[in-house]
N, CA, C and O of each residue as an XYZ file, in Angstrom:
684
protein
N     125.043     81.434     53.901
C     124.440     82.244     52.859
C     125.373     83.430     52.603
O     125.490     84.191     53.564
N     126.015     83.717     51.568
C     126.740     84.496     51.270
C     126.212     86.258     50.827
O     125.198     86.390     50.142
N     126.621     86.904     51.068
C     125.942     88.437     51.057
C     125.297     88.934     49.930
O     124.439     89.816     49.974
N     125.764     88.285     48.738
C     125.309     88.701     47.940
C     123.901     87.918     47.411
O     123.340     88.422     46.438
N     123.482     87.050     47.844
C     122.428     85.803     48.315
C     121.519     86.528     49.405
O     120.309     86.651     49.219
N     122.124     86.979     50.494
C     121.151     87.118     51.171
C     120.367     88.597     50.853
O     119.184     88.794     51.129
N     121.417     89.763     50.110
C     120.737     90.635     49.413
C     119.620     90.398     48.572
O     118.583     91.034     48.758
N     119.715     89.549     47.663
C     118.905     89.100     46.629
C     117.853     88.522     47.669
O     116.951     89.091     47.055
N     117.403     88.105     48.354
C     116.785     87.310     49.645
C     115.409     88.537     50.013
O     114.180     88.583     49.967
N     116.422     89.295     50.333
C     115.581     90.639     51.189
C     114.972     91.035     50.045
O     113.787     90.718     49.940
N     115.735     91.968     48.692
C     114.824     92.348     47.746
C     113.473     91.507     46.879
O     112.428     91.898     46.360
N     114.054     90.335     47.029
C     112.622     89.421     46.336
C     111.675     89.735     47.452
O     110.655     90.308     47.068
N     111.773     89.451     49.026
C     110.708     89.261     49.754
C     110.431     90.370     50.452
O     110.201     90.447     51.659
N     110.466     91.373     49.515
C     111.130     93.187     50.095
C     109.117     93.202     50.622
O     108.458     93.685     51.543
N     108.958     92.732     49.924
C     107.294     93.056     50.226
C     106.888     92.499     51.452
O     106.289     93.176     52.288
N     107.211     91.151     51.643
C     106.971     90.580     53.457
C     107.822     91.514     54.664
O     107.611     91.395     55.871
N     108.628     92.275     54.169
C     109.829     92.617     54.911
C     109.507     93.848     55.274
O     109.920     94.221     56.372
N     108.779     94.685     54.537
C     108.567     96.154     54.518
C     107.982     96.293     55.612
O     108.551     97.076     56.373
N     106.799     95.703     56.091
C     106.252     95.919     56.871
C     106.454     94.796     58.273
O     105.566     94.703     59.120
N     107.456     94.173     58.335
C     107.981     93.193     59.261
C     108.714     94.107     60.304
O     109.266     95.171     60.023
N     108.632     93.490     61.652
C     109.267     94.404     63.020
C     111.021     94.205     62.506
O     111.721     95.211     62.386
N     111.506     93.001     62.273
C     113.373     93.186     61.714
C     112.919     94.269     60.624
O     112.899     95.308     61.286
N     112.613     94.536     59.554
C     113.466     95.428     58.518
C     112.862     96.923     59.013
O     113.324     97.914     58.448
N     111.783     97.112     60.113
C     111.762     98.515     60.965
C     113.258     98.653     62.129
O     114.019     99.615     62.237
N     113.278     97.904     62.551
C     114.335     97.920     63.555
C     115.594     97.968     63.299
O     116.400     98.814     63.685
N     115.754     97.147     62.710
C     116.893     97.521     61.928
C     117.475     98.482     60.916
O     118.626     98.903     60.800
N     116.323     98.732     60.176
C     116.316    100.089     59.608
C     117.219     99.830     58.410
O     118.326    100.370     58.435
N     116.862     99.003     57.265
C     117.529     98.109     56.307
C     117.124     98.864     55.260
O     115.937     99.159     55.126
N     118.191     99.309     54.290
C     117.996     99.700     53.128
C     117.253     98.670     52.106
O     117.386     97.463     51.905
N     116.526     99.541     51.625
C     116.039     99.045     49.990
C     115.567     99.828     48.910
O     115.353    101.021     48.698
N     115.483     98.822     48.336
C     115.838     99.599     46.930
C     114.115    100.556     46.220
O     113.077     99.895     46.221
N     114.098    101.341     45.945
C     113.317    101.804     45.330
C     112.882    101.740     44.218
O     113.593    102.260     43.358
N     111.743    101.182     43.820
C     111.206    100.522     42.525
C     111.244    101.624     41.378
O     111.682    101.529     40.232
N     110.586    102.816     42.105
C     110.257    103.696     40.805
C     111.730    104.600     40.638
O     111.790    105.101     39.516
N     112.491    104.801     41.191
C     113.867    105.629     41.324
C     115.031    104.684     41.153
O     116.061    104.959     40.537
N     114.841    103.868     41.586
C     116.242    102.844     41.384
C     117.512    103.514     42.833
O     118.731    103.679     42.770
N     116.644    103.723     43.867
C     117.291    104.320     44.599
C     117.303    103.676     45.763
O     116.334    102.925     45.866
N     118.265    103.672     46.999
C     118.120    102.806     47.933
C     118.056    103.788     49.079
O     118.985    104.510     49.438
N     116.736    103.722     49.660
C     116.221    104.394     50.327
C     116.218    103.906     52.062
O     116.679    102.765     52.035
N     115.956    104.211     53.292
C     115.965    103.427     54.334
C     114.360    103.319     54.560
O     113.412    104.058     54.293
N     114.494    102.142     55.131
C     112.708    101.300     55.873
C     112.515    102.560     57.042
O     113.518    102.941     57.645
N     111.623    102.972     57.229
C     111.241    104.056     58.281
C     110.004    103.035     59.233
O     109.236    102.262     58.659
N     110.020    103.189     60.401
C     109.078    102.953     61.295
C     107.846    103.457     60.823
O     108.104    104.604     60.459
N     106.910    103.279     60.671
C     105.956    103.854     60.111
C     104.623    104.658     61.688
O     103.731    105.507     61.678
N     105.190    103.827     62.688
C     104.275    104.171     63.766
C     104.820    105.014     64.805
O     104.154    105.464     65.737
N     106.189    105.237     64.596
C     107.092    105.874     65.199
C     106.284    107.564     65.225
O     105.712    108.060     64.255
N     106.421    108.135     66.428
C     105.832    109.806     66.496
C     107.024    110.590     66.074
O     108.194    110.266     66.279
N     106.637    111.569     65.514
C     108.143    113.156     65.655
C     108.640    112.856     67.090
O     108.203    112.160     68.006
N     109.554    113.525     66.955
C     110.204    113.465     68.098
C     109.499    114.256     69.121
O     109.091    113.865     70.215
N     109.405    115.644     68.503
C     108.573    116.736     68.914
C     107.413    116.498     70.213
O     107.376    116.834     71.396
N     106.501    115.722     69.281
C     105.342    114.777     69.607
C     105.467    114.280     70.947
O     104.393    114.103     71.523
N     106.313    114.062     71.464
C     106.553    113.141     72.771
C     106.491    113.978     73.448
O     105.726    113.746     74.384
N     107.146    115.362     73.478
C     107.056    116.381     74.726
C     105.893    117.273     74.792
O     105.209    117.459     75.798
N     105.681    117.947     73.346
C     105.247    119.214     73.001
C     104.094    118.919     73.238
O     103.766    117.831     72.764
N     103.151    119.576     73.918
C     101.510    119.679     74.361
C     100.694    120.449     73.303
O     100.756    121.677     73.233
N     100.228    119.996     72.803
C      99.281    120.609     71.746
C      98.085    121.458     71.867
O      97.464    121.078     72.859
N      97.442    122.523     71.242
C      96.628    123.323     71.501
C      95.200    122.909     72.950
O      94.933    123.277     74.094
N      94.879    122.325     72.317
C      93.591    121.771     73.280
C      94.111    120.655     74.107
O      93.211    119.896     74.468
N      95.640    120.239     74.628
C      95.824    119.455     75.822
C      96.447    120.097     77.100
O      97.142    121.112     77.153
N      96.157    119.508     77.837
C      96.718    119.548     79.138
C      97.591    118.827     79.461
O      97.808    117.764     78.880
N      98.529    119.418     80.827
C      99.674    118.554     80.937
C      99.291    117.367     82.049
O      99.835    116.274     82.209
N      98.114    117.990     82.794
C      97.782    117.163     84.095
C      96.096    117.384     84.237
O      95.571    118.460     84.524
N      95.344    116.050     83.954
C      93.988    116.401     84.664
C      93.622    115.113     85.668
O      94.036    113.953     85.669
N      93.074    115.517     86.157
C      92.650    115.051     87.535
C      91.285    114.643     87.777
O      90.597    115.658     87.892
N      90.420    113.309     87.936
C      89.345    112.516     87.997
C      89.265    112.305     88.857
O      90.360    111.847     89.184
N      88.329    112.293     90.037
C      88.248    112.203     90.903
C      87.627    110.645     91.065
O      86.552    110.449     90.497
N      88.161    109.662     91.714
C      87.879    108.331     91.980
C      86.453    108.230     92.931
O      86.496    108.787     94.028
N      85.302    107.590     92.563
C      84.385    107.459     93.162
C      83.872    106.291     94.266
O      83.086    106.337     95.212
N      84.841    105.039     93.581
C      84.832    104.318     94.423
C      85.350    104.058     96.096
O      84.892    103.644     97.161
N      86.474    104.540     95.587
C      86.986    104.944     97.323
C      87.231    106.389     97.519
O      87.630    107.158     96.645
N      87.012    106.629     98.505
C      86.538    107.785     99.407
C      88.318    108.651     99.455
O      89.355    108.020     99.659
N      88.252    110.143     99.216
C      89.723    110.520     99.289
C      90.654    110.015     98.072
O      91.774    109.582     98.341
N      90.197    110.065     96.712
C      90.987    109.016     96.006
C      90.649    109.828     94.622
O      89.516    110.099     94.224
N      92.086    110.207     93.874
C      92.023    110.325     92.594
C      92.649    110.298     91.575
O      93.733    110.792     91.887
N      92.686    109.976     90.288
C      93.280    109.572     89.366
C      93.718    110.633     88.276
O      92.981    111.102     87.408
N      94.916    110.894     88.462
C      95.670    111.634     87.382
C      96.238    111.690     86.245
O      97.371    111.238     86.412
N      96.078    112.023     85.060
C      96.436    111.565     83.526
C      98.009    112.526     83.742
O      98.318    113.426     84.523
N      98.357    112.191     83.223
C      99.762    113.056     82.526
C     100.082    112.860     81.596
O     100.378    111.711     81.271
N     100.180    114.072     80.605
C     100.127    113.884     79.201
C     101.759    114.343     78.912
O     102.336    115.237     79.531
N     102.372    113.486     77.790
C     103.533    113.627     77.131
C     104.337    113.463     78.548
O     104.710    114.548     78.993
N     104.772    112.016     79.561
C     105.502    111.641     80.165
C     105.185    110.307     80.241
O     104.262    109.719     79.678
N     106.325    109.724     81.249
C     106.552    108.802     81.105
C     107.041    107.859     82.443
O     106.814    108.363     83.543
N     107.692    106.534     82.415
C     107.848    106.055     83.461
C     108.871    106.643     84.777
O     108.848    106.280     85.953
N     109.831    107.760     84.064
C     110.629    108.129     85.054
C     109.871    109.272     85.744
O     110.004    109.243     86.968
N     109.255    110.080     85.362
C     108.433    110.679     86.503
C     107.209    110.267     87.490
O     106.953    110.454     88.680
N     106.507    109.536     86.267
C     105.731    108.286     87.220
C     106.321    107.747     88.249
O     105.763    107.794     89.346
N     107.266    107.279     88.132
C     107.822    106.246     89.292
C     108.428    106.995     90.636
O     108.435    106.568     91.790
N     108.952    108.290     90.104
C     109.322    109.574     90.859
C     108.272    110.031     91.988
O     108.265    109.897     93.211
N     107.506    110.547     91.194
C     106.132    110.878     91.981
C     105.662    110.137     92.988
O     105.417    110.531     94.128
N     105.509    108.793     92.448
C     105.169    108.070     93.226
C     105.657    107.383     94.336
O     104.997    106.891     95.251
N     106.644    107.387     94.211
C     108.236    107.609     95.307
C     107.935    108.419     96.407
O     108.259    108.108     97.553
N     107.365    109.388     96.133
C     107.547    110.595     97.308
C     106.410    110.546     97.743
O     106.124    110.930     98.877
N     105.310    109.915     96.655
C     103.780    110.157     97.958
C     104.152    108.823     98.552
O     103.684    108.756     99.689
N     104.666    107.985     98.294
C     104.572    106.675     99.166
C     105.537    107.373    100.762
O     105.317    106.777    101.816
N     106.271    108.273    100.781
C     106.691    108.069    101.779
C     105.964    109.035    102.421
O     106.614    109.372    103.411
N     104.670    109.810    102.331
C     103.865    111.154    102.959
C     103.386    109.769    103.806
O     103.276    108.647    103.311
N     103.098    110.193    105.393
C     102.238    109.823    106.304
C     100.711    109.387    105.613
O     100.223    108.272    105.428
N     100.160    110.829    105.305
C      99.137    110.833    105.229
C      98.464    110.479    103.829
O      97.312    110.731    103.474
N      99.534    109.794    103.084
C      98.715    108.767    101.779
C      99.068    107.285    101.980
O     100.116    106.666    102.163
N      97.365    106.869    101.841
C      97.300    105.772    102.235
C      97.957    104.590    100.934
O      98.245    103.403    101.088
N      98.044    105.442     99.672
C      98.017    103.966     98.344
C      98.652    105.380     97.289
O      98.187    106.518     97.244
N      99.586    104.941     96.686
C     100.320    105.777     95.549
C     100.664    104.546     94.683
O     101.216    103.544     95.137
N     100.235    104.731     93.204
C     100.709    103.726     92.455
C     100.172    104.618     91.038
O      99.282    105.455     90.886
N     101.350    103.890     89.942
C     100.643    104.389     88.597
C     101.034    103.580     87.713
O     101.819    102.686     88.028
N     100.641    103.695     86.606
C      99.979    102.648     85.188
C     100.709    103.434     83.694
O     100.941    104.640     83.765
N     100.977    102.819     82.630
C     101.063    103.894     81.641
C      99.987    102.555     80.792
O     100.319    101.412     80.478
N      99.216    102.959     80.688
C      97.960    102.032     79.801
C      98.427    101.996     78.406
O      97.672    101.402     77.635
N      99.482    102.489     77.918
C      99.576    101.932     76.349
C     101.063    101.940     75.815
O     101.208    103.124     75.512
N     102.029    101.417     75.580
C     103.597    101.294     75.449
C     103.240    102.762     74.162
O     103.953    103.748     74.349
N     102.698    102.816     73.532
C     102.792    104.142     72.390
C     102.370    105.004     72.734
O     102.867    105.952     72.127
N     101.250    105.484     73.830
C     101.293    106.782     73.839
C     101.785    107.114     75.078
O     101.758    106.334     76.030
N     102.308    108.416     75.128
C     103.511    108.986     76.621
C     102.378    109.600     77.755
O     102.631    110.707     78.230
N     101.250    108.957     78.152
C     100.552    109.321     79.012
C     100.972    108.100     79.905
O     101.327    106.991     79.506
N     100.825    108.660     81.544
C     100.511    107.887     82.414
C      99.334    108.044     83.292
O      98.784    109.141     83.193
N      98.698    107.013     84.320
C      97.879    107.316     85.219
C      98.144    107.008     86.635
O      98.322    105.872     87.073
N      98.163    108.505     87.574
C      98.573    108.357     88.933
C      97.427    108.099     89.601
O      96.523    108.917     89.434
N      97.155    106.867     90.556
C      96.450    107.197     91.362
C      96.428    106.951     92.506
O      96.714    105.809     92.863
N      95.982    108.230     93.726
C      96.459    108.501     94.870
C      95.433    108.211     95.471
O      94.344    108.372     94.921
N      95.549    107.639     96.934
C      94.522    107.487     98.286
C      94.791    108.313     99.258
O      96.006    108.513     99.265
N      94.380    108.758     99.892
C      94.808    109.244    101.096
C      93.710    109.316    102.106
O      92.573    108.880    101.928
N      94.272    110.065    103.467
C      93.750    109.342    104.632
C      92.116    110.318    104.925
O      91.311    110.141    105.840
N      92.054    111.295    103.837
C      91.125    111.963    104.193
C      91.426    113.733    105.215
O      90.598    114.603    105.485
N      93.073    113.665    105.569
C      93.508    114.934    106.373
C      94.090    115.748    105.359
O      94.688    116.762    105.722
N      94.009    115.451    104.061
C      94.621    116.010    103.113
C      93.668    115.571    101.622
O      92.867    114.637    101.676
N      93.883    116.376    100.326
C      93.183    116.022     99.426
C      94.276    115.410     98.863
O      95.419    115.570     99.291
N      93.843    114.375     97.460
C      95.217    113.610     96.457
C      95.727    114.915     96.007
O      96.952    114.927     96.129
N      95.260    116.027     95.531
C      95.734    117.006     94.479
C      96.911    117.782     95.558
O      98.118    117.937     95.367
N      96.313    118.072     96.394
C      97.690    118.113     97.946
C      98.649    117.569     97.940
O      99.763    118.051     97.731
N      98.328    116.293     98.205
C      99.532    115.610     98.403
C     100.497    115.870     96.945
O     101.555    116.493     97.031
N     100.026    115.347     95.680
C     100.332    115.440     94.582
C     101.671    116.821     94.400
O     102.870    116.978     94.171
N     100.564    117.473     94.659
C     101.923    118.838     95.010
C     102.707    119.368     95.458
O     103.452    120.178     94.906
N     102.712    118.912     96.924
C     103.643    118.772     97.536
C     104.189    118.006     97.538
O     105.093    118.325     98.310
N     104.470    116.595     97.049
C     105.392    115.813     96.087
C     106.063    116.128     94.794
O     107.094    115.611     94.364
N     105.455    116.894     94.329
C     105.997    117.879     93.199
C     106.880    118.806     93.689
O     107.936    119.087     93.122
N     106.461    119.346     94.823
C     107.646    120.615     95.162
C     108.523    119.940     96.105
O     109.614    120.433     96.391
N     108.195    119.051     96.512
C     109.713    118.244     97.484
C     111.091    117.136     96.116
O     112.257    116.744     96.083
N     109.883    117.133     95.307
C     111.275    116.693     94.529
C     111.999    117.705     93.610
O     113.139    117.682     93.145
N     110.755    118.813     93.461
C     111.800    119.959     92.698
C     112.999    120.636     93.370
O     113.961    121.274     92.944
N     112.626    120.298     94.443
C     114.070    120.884     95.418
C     114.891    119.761     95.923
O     116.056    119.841     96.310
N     113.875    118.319     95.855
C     115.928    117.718     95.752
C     116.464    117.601     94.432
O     117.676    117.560     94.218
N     115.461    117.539     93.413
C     116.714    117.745     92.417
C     117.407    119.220     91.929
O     118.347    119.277     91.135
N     116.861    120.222     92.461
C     117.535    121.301     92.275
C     118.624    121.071     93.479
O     119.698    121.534     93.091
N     118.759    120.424     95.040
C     120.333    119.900     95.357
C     121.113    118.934     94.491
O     122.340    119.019     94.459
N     120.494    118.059     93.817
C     121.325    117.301     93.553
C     122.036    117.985     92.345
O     123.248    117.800     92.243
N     121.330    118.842     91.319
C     122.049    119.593     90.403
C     123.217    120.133     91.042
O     124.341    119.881     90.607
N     122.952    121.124     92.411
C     123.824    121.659     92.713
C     124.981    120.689     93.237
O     126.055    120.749     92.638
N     124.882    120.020     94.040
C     125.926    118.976     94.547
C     126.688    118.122     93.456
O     127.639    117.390     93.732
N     126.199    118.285     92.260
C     127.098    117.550     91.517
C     127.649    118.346     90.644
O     128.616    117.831     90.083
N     127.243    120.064     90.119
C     128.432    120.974     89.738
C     128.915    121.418     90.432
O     129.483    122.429     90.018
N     129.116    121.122     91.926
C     130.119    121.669     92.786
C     131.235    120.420     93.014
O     132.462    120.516     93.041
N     130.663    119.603     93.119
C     131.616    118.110     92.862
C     132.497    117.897     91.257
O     133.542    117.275     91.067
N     131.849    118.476     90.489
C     132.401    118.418     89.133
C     133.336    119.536     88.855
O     134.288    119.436     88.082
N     132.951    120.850     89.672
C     133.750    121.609     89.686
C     135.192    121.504     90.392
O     136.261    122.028     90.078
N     134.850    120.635     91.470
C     136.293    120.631     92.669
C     137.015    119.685     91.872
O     138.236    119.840     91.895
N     136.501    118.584     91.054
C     137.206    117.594     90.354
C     137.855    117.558     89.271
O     138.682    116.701     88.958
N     137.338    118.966     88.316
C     138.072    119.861     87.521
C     139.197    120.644     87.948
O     140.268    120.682     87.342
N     138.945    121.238     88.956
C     140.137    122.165     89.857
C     141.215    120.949     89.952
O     142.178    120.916     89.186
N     141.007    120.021     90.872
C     142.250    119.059     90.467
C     142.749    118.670     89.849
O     143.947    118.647     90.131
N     142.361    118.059     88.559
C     142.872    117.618     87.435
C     143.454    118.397     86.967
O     144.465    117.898     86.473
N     143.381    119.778     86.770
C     143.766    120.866     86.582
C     145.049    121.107     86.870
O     146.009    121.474     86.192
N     144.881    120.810     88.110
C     146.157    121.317     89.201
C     147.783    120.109     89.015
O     148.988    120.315     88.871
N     146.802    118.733     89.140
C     147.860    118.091     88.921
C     148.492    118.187     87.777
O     149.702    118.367     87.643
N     147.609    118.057     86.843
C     148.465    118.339     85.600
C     149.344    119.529     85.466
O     150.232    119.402     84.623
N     149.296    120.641     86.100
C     149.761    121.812     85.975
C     150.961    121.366     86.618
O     151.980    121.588     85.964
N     151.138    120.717     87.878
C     152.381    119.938     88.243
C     153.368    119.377     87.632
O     154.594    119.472     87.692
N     152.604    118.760     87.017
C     153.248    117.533     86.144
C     153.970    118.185     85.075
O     155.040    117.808     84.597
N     153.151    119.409     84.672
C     154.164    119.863     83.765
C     154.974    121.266     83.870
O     155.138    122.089     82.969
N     155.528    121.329     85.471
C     156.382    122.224     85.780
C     157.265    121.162     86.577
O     157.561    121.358     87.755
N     157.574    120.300     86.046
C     158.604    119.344     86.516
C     158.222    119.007     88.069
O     159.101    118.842     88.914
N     156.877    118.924     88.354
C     156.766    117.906     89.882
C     156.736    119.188     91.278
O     156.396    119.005     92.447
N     157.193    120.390     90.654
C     157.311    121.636     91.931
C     155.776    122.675     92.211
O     155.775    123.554     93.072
C-alpha cells in the first residue's frame, strides 16, 4: 500500500480511528474538517500531568483503615503514587521481625492510588511499622544519594585529570 493510499485510508475511516487505541498511541495527525488543518489525535483519558502528583484540596496523601478481619492488620490508600514506592515499602516491612504479611495492590491501571496492607504480630501497630519503614528508607536513600555524588564526583576529578595530562604532552 503506497503512502499516499494509506493516507487516504486513515482520512476516510478517520471516524473508526479517532477513537481507536493505534491512532491514540500513536498520536497520528488528522485533518480537521472545519479548519482544513491537521491537528494531532490526543488521548482523550490521559490526566495533566500535574494530576498524577499534585494532591488536591480535600485529599490526603495517606489514610489508613483499619482491617477487621484479622487482628493487628491495616490497609493503607496512597494517593497520587505508584508501583515504585509500593513495592519499596513493602520491601522494608517484609524484612521487620515483627510483621507478619506486607503486600500491596494498585486496584486500577488509571488511577495513581495504591493499597498497602500490613499484618503484624500484635508487639507493634501496622501504622508503626509503616513508619518506621518510611524512615529506614529515607535514610538509605539519602546514603545512596550521597554515595553516588561522591562517586560521581571522584569520577569527574579523574577524567579531569587525565585529560589535563593528555594535554600537557603526557607530564
Amino acid at each position: 500500500m503506497s503512502d499516499l493510499s494509506s493516507r487516504r485510508y486513515i482520512v476516510n475511516n478517520y471516524a473508526h480511528l479517532r477513537y481507536s487505541r493505534y491512532a491514540q498511541h500513536v498520536n497520528m495527525i488528522m485533518p480537521n474538517p472545519e479548519h482544513g488543518l491537521r491537528q494531532p489525535v490526543t488521548d482523550t483519558n490521559r490526566q495533566d500531568s500535574f494530576e498524577l502528583f499534585m494532591l488536591g484540596a480535600d485529599e490526603k496523601k495517606v489514610t489508613e483503615a483499619i482491617d477487621t478481619r484479622i487482628p493487628s492488620t491495616s490497609i493503607f490508600t496512597f494517593n497520587k503514587e505508584d508501583h515504585t514506592l509500593g513495592n519499596m515499602i513493602r520491601g522494608r516491612l517484609v524484612t521487620n521481625q515483627r510483621v507478619v504479611f506486607a503486600g500491596y495492590k494498585v486496584p486500577h491501571p488509571l488511577f495513581p492510588t495504591f493499597e498497602l496492607r500490613v499484618g503484624t504480630d500484635g508487639s507493634i501497630t501496622p501504622r508503626a511499622a509503616v513508619l518506621q519503614a518510611c524512615r529506614d528508607l529515607v535514610t538509605d536513600l539519602s546514603t545512596l544519594s550521597r554515595e553516588f555524588t561522591k562517586e560521581y564526583e571522584l569520577r569527574k576529578m579523574v577524567s579531569e585529570g587525565a585529560n589535563g595530562s593528555a594535554q600537557n604532552g603526557g607530564l
